[in-house]
RODO-2510 file (C-alpha; in nm, 4 decimals, decimal comma):
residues 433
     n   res          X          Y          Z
     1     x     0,0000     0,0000     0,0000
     2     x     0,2873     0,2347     0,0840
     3     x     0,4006     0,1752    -0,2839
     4     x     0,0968     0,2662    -0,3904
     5     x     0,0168     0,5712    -0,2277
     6     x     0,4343     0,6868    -0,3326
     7     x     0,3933     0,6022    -0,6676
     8     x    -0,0226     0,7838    -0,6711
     9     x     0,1608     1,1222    -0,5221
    10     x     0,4455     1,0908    -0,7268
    11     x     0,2310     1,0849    -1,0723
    12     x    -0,0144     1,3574    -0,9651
    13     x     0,2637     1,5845    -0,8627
    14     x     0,4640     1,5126    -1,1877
    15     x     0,1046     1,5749    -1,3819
    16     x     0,1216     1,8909    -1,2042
    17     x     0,4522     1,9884    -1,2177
    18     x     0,4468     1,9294    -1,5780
    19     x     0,0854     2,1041    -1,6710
    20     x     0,2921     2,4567    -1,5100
    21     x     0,6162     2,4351    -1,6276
    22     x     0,5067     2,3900    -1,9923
    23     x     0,3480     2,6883    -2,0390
    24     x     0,6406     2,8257    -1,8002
    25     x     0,9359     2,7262    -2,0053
    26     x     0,7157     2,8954    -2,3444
    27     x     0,6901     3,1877    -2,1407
    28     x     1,0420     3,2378    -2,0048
    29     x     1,1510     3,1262    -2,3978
    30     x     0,8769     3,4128    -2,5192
    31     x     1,0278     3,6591    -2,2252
    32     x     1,3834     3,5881    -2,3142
    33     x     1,3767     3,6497    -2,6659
    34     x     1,1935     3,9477    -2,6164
    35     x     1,4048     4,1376    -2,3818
    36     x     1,7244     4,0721    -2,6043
    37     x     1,4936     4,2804    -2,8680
    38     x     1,4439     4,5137    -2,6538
    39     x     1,8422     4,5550    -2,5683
    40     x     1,9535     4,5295    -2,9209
    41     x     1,6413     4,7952    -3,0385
    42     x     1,8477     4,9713    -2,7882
    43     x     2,1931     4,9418    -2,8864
    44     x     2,0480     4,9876    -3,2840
    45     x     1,9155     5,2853    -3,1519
    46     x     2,2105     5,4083    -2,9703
    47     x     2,4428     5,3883    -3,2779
    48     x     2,1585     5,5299    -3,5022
    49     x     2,2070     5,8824    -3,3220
    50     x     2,5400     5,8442    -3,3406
    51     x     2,5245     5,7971    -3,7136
    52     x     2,2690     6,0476    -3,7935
    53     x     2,4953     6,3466    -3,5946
    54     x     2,6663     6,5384    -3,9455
    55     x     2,9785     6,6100    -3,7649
    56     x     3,0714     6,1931    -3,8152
    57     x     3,2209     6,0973    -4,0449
    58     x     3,2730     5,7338    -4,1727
    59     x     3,5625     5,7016    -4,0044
    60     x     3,4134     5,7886    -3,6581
    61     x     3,1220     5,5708    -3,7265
    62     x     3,3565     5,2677    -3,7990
    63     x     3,5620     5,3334    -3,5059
    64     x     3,2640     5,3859    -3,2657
    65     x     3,1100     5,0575    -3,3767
    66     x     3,4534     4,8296    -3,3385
    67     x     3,4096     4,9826    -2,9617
    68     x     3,0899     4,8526    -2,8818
    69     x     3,1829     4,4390    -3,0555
    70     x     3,1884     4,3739    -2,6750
    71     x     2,8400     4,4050    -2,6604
    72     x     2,6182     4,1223    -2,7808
    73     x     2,4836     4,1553    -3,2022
    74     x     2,7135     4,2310    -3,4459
    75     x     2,6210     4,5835    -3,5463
    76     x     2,6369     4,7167    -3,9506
    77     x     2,5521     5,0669    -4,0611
    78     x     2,4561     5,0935    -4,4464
    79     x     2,5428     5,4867    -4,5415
    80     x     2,3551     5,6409    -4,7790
    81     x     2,6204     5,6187    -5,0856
    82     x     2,5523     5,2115    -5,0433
    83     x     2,8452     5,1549    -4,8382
    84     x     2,8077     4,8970    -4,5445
    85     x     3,0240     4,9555    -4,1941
    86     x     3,1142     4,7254    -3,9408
    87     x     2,9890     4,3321    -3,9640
    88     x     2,7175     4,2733    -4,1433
    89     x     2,4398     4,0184    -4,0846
    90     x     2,3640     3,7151    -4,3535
    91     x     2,2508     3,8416    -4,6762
    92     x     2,3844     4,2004    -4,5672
    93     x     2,1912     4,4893    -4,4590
    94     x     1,8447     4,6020    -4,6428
    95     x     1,8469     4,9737    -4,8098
    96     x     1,6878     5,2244    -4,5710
    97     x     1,3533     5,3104    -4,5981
    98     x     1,2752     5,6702    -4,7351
    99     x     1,2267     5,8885    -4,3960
   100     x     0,8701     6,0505    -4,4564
   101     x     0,8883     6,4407    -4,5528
   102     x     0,7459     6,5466    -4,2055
   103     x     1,0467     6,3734    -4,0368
   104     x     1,2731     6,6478    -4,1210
   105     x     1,3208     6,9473    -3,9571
   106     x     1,1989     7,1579    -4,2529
   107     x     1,3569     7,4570    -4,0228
   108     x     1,6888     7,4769    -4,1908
   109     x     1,8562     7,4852    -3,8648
   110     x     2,1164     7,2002    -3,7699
   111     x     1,9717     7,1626    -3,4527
   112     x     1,8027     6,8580    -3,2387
   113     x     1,8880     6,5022    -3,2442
   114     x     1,8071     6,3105    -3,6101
   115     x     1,5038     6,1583    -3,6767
   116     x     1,4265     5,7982    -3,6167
   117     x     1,2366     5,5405    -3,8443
   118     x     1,0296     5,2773    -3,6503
   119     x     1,1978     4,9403    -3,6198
   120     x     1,1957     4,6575    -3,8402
   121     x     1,2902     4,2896    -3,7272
   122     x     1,4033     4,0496    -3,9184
   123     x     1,4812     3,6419    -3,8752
   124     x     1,7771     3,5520    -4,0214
   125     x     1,9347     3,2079    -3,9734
   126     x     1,7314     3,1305    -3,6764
   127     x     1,8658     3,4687    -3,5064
   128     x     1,7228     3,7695    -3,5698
   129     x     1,8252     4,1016    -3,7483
   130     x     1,6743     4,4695    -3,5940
   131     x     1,7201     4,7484    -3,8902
   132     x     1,6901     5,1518    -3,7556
   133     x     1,6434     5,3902    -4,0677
   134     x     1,7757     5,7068    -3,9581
   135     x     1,7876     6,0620    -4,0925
   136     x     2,1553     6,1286    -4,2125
   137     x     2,2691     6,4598    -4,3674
   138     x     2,3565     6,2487    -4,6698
   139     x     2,0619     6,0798    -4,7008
   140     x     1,8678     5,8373    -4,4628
   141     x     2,0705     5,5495    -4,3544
   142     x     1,9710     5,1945    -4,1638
   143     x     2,1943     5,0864    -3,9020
   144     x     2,1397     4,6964    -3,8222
   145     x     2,1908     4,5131    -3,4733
   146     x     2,2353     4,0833    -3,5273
   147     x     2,1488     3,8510    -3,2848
   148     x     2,2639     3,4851    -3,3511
   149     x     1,9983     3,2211    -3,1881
   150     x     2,2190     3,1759    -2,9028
   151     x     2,2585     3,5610    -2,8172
   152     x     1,8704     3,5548    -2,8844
   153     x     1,8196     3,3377    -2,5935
   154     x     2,1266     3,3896    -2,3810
   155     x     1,9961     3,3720    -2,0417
   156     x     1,7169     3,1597    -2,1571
   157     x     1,9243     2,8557    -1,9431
   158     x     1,9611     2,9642    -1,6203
   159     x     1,5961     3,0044    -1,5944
   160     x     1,5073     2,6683    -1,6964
   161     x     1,7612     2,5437    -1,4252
   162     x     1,5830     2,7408    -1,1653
   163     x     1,2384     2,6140    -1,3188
   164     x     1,3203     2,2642    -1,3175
   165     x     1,5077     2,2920    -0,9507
   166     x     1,1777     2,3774    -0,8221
   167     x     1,0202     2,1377    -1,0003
   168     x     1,2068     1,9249    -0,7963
   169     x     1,1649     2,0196    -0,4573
   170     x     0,7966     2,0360    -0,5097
   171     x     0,8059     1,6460    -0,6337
   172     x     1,0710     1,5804    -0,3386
   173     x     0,8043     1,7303    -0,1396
   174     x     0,5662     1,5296    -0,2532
   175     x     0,7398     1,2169    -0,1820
   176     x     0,8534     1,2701     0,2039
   177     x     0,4910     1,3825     0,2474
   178     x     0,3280     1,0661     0,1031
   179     x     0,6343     0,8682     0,2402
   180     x     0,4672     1,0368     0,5937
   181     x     0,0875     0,9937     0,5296
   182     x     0,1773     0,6226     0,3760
   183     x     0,3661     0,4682     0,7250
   184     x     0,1125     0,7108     0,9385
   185     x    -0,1577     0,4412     0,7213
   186     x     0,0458     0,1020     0,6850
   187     x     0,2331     0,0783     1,0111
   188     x    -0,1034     0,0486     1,2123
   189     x    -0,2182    -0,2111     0,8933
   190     x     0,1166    -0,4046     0,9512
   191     x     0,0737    -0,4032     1,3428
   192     x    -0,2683    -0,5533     1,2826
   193     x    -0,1816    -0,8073     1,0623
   194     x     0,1129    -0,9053     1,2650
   195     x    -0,1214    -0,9444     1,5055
   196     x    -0,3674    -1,1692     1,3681
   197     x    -0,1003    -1,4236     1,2367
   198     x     0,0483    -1,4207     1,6358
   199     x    -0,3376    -1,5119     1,6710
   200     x    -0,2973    -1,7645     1,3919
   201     x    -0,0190    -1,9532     1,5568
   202     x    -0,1481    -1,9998     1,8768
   203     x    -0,0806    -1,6727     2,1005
   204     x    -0,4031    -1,5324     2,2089
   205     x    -0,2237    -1,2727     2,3880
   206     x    -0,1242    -1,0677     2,0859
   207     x    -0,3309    -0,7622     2,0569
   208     x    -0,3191    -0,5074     1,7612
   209     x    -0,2690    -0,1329     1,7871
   210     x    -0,6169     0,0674     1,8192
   211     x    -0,4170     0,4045     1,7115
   212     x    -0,3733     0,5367     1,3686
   213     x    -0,6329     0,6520     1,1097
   214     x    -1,0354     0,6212     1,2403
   215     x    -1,1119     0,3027     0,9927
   216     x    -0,7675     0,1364     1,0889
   217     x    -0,8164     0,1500     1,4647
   218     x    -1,1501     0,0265     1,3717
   219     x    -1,0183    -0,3015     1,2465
   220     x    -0,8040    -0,2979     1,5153
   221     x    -1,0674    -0,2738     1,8044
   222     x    -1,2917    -0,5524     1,6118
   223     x    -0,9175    -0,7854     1,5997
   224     x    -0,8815    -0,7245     1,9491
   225     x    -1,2651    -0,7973     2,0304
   226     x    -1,2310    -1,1725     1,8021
   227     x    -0,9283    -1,1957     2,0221
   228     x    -1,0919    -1,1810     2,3525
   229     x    -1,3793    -1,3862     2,2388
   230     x    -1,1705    -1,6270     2,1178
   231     x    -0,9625    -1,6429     2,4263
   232     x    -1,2978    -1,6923     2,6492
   233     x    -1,4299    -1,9825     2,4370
   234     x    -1,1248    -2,1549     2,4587
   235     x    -1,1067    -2,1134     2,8066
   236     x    -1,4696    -2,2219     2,8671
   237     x    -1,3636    -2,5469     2,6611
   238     x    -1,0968    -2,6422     2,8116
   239     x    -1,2489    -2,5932     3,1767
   240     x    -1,5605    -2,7928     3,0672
   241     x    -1,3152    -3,0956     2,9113
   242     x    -1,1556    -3,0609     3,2619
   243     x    -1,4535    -3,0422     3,4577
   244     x    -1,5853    -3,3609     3,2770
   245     x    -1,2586    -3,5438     3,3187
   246     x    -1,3044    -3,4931     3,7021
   247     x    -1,6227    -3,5801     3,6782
   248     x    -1,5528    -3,9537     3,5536
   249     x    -1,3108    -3,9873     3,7851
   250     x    -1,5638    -4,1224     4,0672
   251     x    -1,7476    -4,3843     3,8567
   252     x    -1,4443    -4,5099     3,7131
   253     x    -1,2870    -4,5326     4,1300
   254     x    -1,6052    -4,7379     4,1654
   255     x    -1,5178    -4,9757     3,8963
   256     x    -1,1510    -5,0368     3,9372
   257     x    -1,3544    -5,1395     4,2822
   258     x    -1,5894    -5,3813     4,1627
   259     x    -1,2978    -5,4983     3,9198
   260     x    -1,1142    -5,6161     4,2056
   261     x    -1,3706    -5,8031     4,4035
   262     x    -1,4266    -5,9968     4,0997
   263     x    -1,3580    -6,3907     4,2007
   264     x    -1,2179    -6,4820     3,8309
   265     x    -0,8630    -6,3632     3,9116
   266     x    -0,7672    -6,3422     3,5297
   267     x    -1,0028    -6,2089     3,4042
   268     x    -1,0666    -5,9373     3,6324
   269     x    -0,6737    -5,8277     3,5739
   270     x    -0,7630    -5,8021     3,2081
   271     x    -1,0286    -5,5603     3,3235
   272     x    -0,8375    -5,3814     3,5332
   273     x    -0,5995    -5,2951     3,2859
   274     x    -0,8393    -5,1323     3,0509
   275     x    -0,9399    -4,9793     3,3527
   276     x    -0,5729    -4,8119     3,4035
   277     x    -0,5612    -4,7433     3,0724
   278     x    -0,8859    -4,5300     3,0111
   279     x    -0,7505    -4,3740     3,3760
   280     x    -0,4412    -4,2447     3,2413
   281     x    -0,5943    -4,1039     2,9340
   282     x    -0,8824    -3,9122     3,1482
   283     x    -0,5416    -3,7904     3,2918
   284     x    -0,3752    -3,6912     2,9906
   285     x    -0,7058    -3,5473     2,8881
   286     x    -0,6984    -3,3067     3,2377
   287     x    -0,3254    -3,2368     3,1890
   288     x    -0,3885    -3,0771     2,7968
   289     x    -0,7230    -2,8937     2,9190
   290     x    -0,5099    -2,7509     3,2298
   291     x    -0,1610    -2,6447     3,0345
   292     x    -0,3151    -2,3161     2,9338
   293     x    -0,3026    -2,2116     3,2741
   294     x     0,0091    -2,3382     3,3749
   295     x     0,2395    -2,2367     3,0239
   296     x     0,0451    -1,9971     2,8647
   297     x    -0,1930    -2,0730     2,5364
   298     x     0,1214    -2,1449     2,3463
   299     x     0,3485    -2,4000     2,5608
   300     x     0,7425    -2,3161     2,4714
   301     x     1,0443    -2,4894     2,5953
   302     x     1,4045    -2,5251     2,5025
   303     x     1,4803    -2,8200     2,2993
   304     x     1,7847    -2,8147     2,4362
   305     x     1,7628    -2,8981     2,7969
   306     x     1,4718    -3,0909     2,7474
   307     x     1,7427    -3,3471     2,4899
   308     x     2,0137    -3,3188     2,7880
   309     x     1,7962    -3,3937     2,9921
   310     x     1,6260    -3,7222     2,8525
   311     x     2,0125    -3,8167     2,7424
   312     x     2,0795    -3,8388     3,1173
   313     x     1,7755    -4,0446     3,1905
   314     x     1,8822    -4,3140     2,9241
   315     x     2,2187    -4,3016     3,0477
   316     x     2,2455    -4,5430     3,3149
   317     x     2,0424    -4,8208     3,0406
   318     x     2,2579    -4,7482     2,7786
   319     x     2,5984    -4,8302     3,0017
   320     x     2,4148    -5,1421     3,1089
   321     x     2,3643    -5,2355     2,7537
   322     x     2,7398    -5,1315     2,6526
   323     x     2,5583    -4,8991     2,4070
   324     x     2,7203    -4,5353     2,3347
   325     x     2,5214    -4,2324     2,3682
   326     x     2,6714    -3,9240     2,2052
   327     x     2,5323    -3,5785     2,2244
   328     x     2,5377    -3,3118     1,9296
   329     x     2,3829    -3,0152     2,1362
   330     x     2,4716    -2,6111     2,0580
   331     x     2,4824    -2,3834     2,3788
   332     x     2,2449    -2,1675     2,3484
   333     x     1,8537    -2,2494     2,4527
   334     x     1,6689    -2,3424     2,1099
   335     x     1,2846    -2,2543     2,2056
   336     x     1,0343    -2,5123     2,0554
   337     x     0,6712    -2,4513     2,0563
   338     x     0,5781    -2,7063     2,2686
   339     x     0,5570    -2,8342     2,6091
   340     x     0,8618    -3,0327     2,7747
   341     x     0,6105    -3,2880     2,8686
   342     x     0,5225    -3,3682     2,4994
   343     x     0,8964    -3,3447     2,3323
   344     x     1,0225    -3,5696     2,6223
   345     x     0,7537    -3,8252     2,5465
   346     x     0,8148    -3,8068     2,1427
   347     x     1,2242    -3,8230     2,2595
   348     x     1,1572    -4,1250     2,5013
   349     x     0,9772    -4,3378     2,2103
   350     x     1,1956    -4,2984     1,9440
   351     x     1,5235    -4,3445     2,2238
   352     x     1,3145    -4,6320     2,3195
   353     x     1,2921    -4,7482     1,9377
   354     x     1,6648    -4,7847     1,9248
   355     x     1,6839    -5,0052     2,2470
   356     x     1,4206    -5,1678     2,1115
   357     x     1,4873    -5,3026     1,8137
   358     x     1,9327    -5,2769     1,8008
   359     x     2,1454    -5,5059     1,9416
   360     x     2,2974    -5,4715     2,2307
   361     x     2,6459    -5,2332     2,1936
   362     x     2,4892    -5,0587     1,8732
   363     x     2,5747    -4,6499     1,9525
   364     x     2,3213    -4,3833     1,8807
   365     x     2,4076    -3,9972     1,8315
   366     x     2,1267    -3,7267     1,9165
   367     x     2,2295    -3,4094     1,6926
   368     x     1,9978    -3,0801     1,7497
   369     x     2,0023    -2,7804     1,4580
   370     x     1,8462    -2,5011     1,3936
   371     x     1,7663    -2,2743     1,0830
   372     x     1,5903    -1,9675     1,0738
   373     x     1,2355    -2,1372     1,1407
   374     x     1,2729    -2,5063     1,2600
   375     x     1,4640    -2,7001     1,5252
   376     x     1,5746    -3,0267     1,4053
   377     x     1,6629    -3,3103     1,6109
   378     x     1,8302    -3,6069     1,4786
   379     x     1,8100    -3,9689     1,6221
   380     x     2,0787    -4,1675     1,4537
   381     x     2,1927    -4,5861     1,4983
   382     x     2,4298    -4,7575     1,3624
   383     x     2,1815    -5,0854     1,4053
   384     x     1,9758    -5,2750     1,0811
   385     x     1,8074    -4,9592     1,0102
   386     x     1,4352    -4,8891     1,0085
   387     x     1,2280    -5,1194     0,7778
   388     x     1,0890    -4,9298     0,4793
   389     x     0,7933    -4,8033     0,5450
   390     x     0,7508    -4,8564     0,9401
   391     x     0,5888    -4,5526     1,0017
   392     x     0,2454    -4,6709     0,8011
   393     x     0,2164    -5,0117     0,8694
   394     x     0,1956    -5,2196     1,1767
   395     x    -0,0523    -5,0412     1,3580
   396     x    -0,2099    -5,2272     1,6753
   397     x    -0,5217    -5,1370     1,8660
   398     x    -0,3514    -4,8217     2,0436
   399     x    -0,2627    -4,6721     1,6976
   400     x     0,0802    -4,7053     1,7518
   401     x     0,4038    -4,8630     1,4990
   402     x     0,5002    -5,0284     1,7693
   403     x     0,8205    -4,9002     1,6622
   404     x     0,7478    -4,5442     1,8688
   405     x     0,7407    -4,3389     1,5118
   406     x     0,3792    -4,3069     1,5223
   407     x     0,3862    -4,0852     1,8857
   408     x     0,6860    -3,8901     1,7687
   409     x     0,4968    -3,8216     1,3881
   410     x     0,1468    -3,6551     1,5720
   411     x     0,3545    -3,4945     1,8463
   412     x     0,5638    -3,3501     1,5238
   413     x     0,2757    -3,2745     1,3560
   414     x     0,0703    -3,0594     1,6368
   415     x     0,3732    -2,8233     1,6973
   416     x     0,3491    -2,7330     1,3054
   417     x     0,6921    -2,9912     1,1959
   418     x     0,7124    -3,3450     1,0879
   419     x     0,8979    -3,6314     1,1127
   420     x     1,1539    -3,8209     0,8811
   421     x     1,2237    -4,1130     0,8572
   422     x     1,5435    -4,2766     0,6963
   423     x     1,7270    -4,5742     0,7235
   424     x     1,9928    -4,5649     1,0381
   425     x     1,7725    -4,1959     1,1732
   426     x     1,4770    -4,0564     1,2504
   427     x     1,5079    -3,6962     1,2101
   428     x     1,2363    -3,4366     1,4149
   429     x     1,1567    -3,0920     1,2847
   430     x     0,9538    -2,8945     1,4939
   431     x     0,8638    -2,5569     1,4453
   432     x     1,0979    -2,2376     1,6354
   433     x     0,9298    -2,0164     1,8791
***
């Protein structure tokens, strides 16, 4: 969205920008041109006096023009006799137009500056040419000033420099300020959808931001309100599953009860296990609806200790077995989302596989990785390897391998990993917290 809204601004200032400084640049082109008329009319003008005084002669005229070449135009004078002074434009300079009888003084007296004919302007090779007739005792006489298309716009430049450096403060401007009103928008947005895949994974105690713009505080308020609503069905779940749990409790003390003062001796044992085993999974049953309370809605623990710590506890067996246990641990805490109950379970059955089902004296090495997302933890033999396949087949009444895959694969499986299976390892990816 912040893309967006940068790119939006960015076009509808350029749009803008551009819709002024067209008509701006043919304006400043217009204005440029027009005041070097104006200053060679001037100069044309200046040397058209100068020429029209009787007490010049050529000489003076040539001399007076080689002193103003410093001057932008190239300035000619055609004399009345035909002759041309100084530099003459392309295609030379035009004969003088007859000065109209009222021009003159018509006094006989010498006196007053000459008379003046109105100024003509001509394009020559893309410059442009301004011709002055003026009154001359001689005769009338045209004095030209030439500007060459760069003296015509000299200037013109430096304009357009300021005219586009605007131009791009106004669009710089534009940016920071939708760069502003585009994070003031998104970061709330961001926040909230942070938020709701925290919510996604588990942690109903992530809340989104209720700040921000009116419509995204909105969303956040009705994210927050799911939240909490969430949070108190769960709750009411879990305390009803428990509540139930406790409530079969008594019946099934009464049973184990009757069990027992059964007189067939073998077949109330086989009772009485079914008995213990529906008991401990009313207990499992209690422990999952109570975890909440004691770990939080998302259980977390560090892989690591929880690996030592199992590694100790198969210890002492593996010595008695003349088996080697090797550990592959780093030293930092890797955090698992899970409890240490369930990952020590999962890590007892597949430990428990490789008693199981290697010879005695066959080593195992437990390795535990990480990447940026996953914690992998590697169960490797050096026994007769893992039939292909084990972790489908052979499934008894308790749902189970019978090779302790199966318990490890769902326990991998509810933390958001998976286990995999090869032939001397069993490797267990579970998902970072």
């Amino acid at each position: 969205m912040r893309r967006r809204i940068l790119l939006l601004s960015v076009g509808m200032t350029t749009l803008v920008v551009l819709a002024f400084a067209v008509p701006l640049v043919i304006l400043l082109r217009t204005t440029t041109a027009s005041e070097a008329k104006d200053k060679a009319l001037y100069r044309a003008e200046t040397v058209a006096y100068y020429v029209g005084d009787r007490n010049h002669t050529a000489d003076d005229i040539t001399a007076y023009i080689d002193g103003l070449k410093d001057g932008p135009g190239r300035i000619s004078v055609r004399m009345p006799d035909g002759t041309t002074l100084g530099d003459p434009p392309p295609g030379g300079v035009p004969k003088p137009k007859s000065m109209p009888a009222d021009d003159y003084e018509g006094d006989g007296d010498d006196k007053g500056p000459p008379k003046l004919g109105d100024a003509d302007y001509r394009d020559v090779n893309g410059g442009i040419a301004v011709d002055v007739a003026v009154d001359n005792p001689a005769g009338p006489a045209s004095v030209c000033v030439y500007l060459t298309a760069d003296e015509l716009y000299d200037g013109l430049v430096p304009r357009l420099l300021i005219l586009i450096g605007g131009s791009l403060l106004v669009l710089l401007l534009s940016i920071v300020g939708a760069e502003l009103v585009s994070r003031r928008l998104a970061r709330p947005l961001e926040e909230t959808a942070s938020t709701a895949e925290r919510l996604a994974a588990g942690d109903m105690d992530a809340r989104a931001p209720t700040t921000g713009p009116a419509e995204v505080a909105k969303v956040g308020s009705a994210l927050n309100g799911l939240a909490d609503r969430i949070d108190e069905v769960i709750a009411v779940e879990r305390e009803a599953v428990a509540d139930l749990s406790h409530r079969l409790r008594t019946p099934l003390t009464a049973l184990r009860l009757q069990v027992e003062a059964m007189p067939d001796r073998e077949r109330a044992e086989e009772l009485n296990t079914q008995v213990t085993s529906l008991e401990r999974t009313l207990t499992a049953v209690i422990s999952a609806a109570r975890r909440p309370q004691r770990e939080g809605r998302v259980p977390h623990c560090d892989a690591v200790e929880v690996t030592r710590a199992r590694a100790a506890f198969w210890e002492p067996l593996f010595e008695d077995q003349g088996r080697e246990l090797a550990l592959d641990l780093p030293t930092t805490p890797a955090m698992v989302r899970s409890s240490a109950e369930d990952l020590a379970a999962a890590l007892d059955a597949l430990v428990e596989n490789v008693v199981a089902h290697t010879p005695d004296g066959t080593p195992a090495h437990i390795t535990l990785t990480r990447d940026a997302s996953h914690i992998h933890i590697t169960i490797a033999d050096e026994g007769p390897g893992i039939p292909l396949g084990a972790g489908e087949r052979g499934r008894s009444d308790r749902g189970s391998t019978g090779l302790g895959l199966d318990i490890a694969r769902r326990y991998a499986e509810s933390t958001g990993g998976n286990l995999t299976i090869h032939r001397n390892q069993v490797e267990l990816t579970l998902a970072s917290s």
